[in-house]
C-alpha positions as CSV (number, residue, x, y, z in Angstrom):
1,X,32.3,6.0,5.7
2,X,32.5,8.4,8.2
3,X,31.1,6.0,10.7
4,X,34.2,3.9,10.5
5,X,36.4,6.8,11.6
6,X,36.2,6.0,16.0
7,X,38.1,2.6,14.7
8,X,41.1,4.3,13.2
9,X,42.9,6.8,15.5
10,X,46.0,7.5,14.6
11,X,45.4,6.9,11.3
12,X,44.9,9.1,8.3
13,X,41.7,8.6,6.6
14,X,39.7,10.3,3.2
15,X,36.5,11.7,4.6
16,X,34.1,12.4,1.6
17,X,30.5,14.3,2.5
18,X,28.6,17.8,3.8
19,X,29.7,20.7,5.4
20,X,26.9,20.0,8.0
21,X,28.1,22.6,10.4
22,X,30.6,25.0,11.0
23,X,31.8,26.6,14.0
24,X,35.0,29.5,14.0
25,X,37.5,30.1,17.3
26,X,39.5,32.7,16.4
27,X,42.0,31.1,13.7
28,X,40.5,28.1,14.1
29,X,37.8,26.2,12.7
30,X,35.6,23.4,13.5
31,X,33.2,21.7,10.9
32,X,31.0,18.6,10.8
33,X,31.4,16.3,7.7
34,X,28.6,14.4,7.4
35,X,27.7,11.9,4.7
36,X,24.8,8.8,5.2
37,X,26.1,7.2,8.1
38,X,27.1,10.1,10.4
39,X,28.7,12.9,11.0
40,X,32.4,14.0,12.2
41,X,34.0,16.7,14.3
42,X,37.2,17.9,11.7
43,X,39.7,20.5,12.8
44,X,41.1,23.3,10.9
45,X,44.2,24.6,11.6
46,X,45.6,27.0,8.8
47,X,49.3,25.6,9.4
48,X,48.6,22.3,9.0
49,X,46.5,22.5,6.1
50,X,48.0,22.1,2.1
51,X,47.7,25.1,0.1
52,X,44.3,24.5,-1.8
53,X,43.1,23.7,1.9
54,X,43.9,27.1,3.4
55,X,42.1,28.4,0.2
56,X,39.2,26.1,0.6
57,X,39.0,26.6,4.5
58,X,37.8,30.4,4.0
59,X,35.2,29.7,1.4
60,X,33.4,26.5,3.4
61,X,29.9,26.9,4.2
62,X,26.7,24.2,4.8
63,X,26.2,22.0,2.7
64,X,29.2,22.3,0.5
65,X,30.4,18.8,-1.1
66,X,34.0,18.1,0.2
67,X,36.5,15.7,0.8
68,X,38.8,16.0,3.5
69,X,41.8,14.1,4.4
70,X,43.3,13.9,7.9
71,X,44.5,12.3,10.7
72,X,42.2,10.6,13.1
73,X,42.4,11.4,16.4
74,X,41.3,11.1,20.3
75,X,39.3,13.4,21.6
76,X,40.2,15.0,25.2
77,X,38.1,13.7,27.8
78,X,36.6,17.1,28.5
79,X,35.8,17.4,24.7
80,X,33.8,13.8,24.5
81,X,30.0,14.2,23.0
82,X,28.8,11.4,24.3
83,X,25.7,12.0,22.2
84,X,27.5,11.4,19.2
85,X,28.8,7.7,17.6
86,X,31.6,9.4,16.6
87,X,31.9,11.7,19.5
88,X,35.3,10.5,20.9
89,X,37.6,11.3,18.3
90,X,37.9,14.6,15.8
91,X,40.0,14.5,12.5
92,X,42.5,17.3,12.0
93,X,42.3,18.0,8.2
94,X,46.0,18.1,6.1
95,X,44.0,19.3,2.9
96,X,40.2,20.0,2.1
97,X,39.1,19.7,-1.2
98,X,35.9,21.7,-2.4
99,X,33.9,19.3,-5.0
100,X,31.0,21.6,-5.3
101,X,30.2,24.6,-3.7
102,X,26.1,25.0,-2.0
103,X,23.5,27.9,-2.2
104,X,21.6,28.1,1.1
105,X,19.2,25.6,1.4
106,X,15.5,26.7,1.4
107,X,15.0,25.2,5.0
108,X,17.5,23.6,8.0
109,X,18.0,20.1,7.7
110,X,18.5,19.4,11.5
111,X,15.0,19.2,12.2
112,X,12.0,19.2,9.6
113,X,9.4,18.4,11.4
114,X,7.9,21.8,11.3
115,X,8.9,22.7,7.9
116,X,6.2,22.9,5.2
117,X,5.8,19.6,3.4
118,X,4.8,21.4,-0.3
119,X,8.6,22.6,0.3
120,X,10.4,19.6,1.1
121,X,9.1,18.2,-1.6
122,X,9.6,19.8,-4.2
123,X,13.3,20.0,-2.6
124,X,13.3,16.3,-1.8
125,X,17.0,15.8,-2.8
126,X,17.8,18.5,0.1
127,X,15.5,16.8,3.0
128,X,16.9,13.3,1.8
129,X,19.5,14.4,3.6
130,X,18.1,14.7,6.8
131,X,19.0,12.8,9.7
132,X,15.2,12.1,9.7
133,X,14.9,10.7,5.8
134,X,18.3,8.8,6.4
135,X,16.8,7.0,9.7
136,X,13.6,6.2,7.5
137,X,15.0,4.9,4.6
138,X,17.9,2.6,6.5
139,X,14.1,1.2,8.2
140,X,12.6,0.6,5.0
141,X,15.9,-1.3,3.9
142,X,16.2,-3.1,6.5
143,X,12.7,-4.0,6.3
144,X,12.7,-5.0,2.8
145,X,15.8,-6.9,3.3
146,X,14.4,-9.0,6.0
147,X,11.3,-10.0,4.2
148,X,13.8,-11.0,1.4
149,X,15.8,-12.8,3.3
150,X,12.8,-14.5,5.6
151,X,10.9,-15.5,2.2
152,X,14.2,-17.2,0.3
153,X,14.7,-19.2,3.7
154,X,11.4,-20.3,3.1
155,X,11.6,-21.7,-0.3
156,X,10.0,-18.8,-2.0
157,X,11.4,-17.6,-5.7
158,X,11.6,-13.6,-6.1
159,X,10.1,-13.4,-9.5
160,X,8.9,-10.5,-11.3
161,X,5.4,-9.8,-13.0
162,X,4.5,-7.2,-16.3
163,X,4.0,-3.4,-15.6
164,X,2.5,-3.1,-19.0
165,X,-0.3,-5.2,-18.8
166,X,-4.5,-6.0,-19.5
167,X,-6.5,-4.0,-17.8
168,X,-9.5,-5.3,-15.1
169,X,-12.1,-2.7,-14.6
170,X,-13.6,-5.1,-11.3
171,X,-11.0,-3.2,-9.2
172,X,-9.8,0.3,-8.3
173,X,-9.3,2.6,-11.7
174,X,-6.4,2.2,-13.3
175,X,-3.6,4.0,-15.2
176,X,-4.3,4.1,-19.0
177,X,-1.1,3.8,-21.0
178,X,-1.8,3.9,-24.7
179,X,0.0,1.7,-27.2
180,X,2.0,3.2,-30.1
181,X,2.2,0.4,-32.0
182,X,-1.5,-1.3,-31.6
183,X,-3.1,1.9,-32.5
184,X,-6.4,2.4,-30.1
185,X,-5.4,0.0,-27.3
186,X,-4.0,0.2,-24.0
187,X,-2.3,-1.1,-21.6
188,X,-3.1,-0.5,-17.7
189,X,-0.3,0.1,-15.2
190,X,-1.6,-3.2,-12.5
191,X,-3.3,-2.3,-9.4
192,X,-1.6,-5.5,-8.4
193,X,0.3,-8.2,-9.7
194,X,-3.0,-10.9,-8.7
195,X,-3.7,-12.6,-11.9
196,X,0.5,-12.9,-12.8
197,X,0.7,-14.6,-9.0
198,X,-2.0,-17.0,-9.6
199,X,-0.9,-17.6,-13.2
200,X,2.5,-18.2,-11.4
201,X,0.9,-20.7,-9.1
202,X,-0.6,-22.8,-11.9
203,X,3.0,-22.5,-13.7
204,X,3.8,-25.2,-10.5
205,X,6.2,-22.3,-9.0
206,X,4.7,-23.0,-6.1
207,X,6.1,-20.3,-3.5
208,X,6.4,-16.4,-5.1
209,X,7.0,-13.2,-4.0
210,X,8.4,-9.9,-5.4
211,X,8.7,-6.2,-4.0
212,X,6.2,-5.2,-6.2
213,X,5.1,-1.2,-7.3
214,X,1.7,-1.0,-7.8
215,X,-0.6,1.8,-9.2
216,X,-4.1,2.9,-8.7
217,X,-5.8,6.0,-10.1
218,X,-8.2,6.5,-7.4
219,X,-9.4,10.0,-5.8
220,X,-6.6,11.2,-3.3
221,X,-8.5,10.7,0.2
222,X,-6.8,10.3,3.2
223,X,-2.8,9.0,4.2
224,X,-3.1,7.5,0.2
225,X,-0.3,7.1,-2.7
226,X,-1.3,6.9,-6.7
227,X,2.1,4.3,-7.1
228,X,3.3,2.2,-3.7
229,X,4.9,-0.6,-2.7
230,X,3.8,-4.1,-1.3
231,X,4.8,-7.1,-0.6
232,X,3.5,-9.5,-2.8
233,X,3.5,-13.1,-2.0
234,X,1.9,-16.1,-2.9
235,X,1.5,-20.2,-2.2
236,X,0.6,-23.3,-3.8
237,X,-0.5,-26.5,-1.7
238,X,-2.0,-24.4,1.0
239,X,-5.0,-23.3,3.0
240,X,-6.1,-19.9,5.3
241,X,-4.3,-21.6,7.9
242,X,-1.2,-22.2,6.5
243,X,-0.8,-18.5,4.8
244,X,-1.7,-16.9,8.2
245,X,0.7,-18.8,9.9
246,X,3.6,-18.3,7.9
247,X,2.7,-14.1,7.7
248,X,2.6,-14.3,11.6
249,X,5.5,-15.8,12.3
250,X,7.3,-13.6,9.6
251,X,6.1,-9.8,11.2
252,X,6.9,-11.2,14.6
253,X,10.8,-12.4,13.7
254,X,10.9,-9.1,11.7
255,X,10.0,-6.6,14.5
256,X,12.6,-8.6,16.6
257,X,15.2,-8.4,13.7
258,X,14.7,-4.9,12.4
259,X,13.0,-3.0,15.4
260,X,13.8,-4.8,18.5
261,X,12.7,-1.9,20.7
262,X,9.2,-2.3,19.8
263,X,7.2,-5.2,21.4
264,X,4.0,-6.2,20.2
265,X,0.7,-6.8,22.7
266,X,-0.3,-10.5,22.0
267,X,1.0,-13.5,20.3
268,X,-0.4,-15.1,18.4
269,X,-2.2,-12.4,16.9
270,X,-5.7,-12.1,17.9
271,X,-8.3,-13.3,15.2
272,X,-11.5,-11.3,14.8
273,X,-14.5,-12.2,12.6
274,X,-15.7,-9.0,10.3
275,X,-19.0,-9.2,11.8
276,X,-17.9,-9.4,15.3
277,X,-15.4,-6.8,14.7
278,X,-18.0,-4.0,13.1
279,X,-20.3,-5.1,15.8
280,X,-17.5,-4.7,19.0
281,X,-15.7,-1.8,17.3
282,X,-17.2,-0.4,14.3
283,X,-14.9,-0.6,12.1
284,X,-12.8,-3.8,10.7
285,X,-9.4,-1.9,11.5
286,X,-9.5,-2.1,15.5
287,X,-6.7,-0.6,17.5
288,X,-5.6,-3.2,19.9
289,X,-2.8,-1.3,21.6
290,X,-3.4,-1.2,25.3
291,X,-1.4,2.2,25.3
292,X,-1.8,4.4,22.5
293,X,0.9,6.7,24.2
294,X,3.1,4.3,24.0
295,X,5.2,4.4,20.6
296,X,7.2,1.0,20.9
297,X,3.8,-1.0,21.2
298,X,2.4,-2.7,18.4
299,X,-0.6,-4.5,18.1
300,X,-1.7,-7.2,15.5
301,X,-4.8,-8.4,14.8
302,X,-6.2,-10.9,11.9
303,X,-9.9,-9.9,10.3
304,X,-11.8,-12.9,8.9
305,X,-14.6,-14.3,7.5
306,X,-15.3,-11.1,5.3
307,X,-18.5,-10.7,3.0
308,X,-18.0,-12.5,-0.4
309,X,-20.2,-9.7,-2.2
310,X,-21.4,-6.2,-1.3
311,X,-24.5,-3.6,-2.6
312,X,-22.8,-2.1,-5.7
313,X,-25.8,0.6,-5.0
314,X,-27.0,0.2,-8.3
315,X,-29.2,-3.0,-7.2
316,X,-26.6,-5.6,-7.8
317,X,-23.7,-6.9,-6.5
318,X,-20.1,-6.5,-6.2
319,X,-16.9,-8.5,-4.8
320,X,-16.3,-7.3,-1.5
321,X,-12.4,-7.7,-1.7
322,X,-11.7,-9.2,-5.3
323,X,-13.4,-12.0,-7.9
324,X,-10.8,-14.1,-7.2
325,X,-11.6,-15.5,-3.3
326,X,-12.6,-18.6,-2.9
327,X,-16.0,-18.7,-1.2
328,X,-16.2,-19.7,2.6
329,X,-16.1,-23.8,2.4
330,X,-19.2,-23.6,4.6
331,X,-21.3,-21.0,2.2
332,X,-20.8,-22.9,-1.0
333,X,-24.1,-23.9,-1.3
334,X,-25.6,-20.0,-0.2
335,X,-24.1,-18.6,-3.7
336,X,-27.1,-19.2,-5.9
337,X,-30.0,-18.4,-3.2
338,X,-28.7,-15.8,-1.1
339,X,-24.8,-14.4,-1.9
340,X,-24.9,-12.0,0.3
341,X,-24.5,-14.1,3.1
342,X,-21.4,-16.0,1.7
343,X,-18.3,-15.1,3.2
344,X,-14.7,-14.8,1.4
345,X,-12.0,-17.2,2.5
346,X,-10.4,-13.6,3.0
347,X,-8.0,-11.8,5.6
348,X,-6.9,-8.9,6.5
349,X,-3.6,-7.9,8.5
350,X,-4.1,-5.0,10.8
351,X,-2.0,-3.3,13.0
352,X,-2.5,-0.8,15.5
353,X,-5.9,0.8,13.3
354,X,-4.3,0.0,10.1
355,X,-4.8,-2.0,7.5
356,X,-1.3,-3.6,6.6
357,X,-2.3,-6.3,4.5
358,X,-5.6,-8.2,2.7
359,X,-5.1,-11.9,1.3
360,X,-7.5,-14.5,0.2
361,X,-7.4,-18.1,-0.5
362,X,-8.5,-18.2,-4.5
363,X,-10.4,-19.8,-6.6
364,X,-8.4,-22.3,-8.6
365,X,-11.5,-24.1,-10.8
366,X,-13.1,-22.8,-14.0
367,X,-16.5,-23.9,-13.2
368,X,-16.4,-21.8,-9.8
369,X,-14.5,-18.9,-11.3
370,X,-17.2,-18.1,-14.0
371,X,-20.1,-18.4,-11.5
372,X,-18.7,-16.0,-9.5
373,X,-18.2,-13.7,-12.2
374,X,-22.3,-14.2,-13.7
375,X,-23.0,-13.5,-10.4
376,X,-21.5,-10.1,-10.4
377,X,-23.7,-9.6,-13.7
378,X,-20.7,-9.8,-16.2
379,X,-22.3,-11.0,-19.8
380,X,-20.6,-14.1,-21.3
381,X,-18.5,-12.7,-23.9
382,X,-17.2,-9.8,-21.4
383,X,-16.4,-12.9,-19.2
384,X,-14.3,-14.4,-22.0
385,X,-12.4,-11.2,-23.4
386,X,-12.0,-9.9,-19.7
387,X,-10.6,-13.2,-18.1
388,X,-10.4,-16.0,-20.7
389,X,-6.8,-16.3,-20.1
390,X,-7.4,-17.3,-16.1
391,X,-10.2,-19.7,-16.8
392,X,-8.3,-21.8,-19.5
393,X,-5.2,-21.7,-17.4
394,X,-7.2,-23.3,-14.4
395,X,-8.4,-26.1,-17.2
396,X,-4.7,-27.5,-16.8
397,X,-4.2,-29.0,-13.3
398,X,-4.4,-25.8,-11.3
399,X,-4.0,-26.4,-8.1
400,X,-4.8,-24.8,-4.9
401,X,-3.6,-21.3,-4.0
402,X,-3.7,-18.4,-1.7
403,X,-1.8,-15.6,-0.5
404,X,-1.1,-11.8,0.6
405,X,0.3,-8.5,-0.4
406,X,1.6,-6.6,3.3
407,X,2.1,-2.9,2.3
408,X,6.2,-2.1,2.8
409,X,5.1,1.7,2.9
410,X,2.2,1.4,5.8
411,X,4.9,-1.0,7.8
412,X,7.9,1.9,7.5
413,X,5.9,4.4,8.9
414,X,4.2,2.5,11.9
415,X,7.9,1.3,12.9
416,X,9.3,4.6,12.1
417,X,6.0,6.7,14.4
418,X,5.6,8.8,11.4
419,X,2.3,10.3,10.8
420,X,2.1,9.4,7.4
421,X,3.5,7.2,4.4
422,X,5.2,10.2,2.6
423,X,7.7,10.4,5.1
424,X,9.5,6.8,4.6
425,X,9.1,7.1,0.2
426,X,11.8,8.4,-1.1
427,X,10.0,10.4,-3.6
428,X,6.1,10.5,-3.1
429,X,3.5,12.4,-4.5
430,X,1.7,15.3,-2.9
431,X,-2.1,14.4,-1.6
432,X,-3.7,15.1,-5.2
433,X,-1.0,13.2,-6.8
434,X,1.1,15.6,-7.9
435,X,5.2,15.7,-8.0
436,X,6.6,18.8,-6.8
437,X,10.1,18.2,-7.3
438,X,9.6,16.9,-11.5
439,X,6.5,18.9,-12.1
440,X,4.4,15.6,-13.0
441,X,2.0,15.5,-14.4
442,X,2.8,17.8,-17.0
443,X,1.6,18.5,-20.8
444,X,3.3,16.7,-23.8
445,X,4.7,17.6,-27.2
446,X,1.8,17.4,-29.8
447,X,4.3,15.2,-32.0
448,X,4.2,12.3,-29.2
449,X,0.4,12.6,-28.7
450,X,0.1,11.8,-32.6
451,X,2.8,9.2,-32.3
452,X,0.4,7.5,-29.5
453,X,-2.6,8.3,-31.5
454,X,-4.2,10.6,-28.9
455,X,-6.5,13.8,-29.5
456,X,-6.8,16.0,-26.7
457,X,-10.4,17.1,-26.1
458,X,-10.7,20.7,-25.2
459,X,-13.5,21.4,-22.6
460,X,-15.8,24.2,-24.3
């Protein structure tokens, strides 16, 4: 890569990339290759190009796709960049060969920050290019690499869940994906994968986690994504205290390992109660940072002690977080005479005003499971076809469980100071969940729609 090239002056290397720049003295040339790691100064000098170089030297322009060869060598002191990794040597090209020629791109690629995001994406190959995309995406790598690496040191097994799967109405709305073969039904792309982890759990897996995609149909409001990505973990053999711990320990080795310029405001993390924290802050996402100019400070905080339920505004009740939390030890006994005071052996994760993750120790017995669910007003038989599965699976030694999902996408873009998650996904969707660059959502072939045994209804 073209990073490797300040180790091999005198050498004649195979430079493969961009056209990033190009710059002509007379019968000189200058250009900058560029490909993912970085870019290089290359000289052009007509008599010591081949043939299909001198050809190829008069057609070059940005962002053509070339490979050069040439010999790597030192820079004069007067002609150091010392801005640039590579800024001590230049390569002086024997042959350049064009392997696809470039229109001009729609916008610059040096600096996008000012360019109109409707048009990067929908020419999100072209800013993926960008010095600014590169820099995010290495982060989110890195990131993702470290939690993997963290996790397996840890004893945890990287194991993957359904995509197809049952839906659970309790939650967010999901996406419907009708089944060709079981004419009628549908499958729901998971909001999570929280009933495979648990199942996992009472498979005696013990420790699980996956880099998991995860969809929710919701309303586009705010810095939001219709598919993301978290980091889904969960343990066996373990209470809030344990799961905390481990999470805290993890994000502070991980800011050290992948983003050691950064350095966070308190260890250990503070720990606010929900009450405490609506009643000192007014929200249960407080900002902690003790300079919020400065971009390298990062500020954790853990929310507890969370209502169990909350006012569906219909005159019942709801679960605050999911069905699935255990109930506060303490609050047990508040679940038949007044819920609404229980609170959730529930967390959240928040860093400077965001929420990064929630997590909850769960329920892991039937009897306990189904209360919870008659008190959200589910009927018996909706119980049973909705969750059936989970209650007869905790009838067979399940034992006790809890966990947490960290958002890789919220994490990325706090590390990177972007404004939003768009800018460290590789290929998002616009605010009303729309993708510029394949034209999704778009209209299908009235064969397939019979083949899935779907009518479109026409709105009169």
């Amino acid at each position: 890569m073209i990073r490797d090239t300040i180790a091999k002056v005198g050498e004649e290397v195979k430079l493969r990339g961009w056209v990033h720049v190009r710059r002509d003295m007379g019968k000189l040339a200058f250009i900058d290759i560029r490909d993912r790691s970085g870019v290089a100064q290359v000289v052009l000098v007509p008599g010591e190009l081949s043939e299909r170089g001198k050809v190829a030297m008069k057609d070059l322009r940005p962002e053509f796709c070339i490979a050069i060869s040439g010999i790597v060598q030192k820079r004069g002191e007067k002609q150091v960049n010392p801005n640039s990794p590579t800024g001590t040597v230049e390569v002086l090209a024997r042959d350049i060969e064009i392997l696809n020629a470039a229109k001009t791109p729609p916008f610059g690629l040096d600096d996008t920050s000012n360019i109109n995001e409707e048009l990067r994406l929908k020419y999100r190959y072209l800013d993926l290019r960008s010095v600014r995309m590169v820099k995010n995406l290495v982060l989110r790598d890195n990131v993702i690499r470290f939690f993997r690496e963290f996790l397996h040191n840890e004893g945890f097994l990287e194991i993957e869940t359904p995509i197809l799967t049952k839906g659970t109405p309790e939650g967010s709305r999901e996406y419907l994906v009708p089944s060709r073969l079981h004419a009628g039904k549908f499958y729901v792309l998971p909001q999570s994968p929280q009933q495979f982890k648990q199942l996992a759990m009472v498979g005696g897996l013990e420790r699980y986690f996956q880099i998991a995609r995860c969809f929710r149909d919701e309303d586009q409001r705010g810095d939001r994504q219709p598919e993301f990505t978290q980091l889904d973990l969960e343990m066996s053999f373990v209470d809030q205290e344990d799961v905390l711990a481990l999470n805290e320990r993890m994000f502070i080795e991980m800011v050290k390992a992948v983003a050691p310029e950064k350095h966070i405001t308190e260890t250990p993390f503070p720990r606010i109660a929900y009450a405490d924290a609506i009643k000192k802050y007014g929200n249960d996402k407080p900002d902690l940072r003790k300079d919020k100019n400065d971009p390298n400070e990062l500020a954790f905080c853990w929310i507890v002690d969370f209502p169990m339920f909350e006012d569906d505004g219909n005159g019942g009740i709801q679960a605050a977080h999911h069905p699935f939390c255990m109930p506060n030890p303490e609050d047990v006994k508040l679940l038949d005479g007044d819920p609404m005071k229980v609170r959730a052996s529930s967390y959240d994760l928040v860093l400077n005003g965001y929420e990064l993750s929630s997590g909850s120790i769960r329920i892991h017995k039937r009897e306990l499971q189904n209360k919870i669910f008659q008190l959200l007003g589910l009927p018996d038989d909706v119980i049973q076809a909705r969750f059936g599965h989970m209650l007869e699976a905790f009838e067979f030694g399940a034992p006790p469980h809890g966990g947490m999902a960290p958002g890789i996408d919220r994490i990325v873009m706090i590390l990177a100071n972007e404004p939003n998650i768009r800018e460290v996904i590789p290929f998002p969707k616009t605010g009303d969940a729309s993708d510029l660059l394949m034209g999704a959502p778009s209209e299908i072939e009235e064969e397939r729609l019979e083949e899935a045994h779907i009518q479109i209804r026409k709105n009169s």
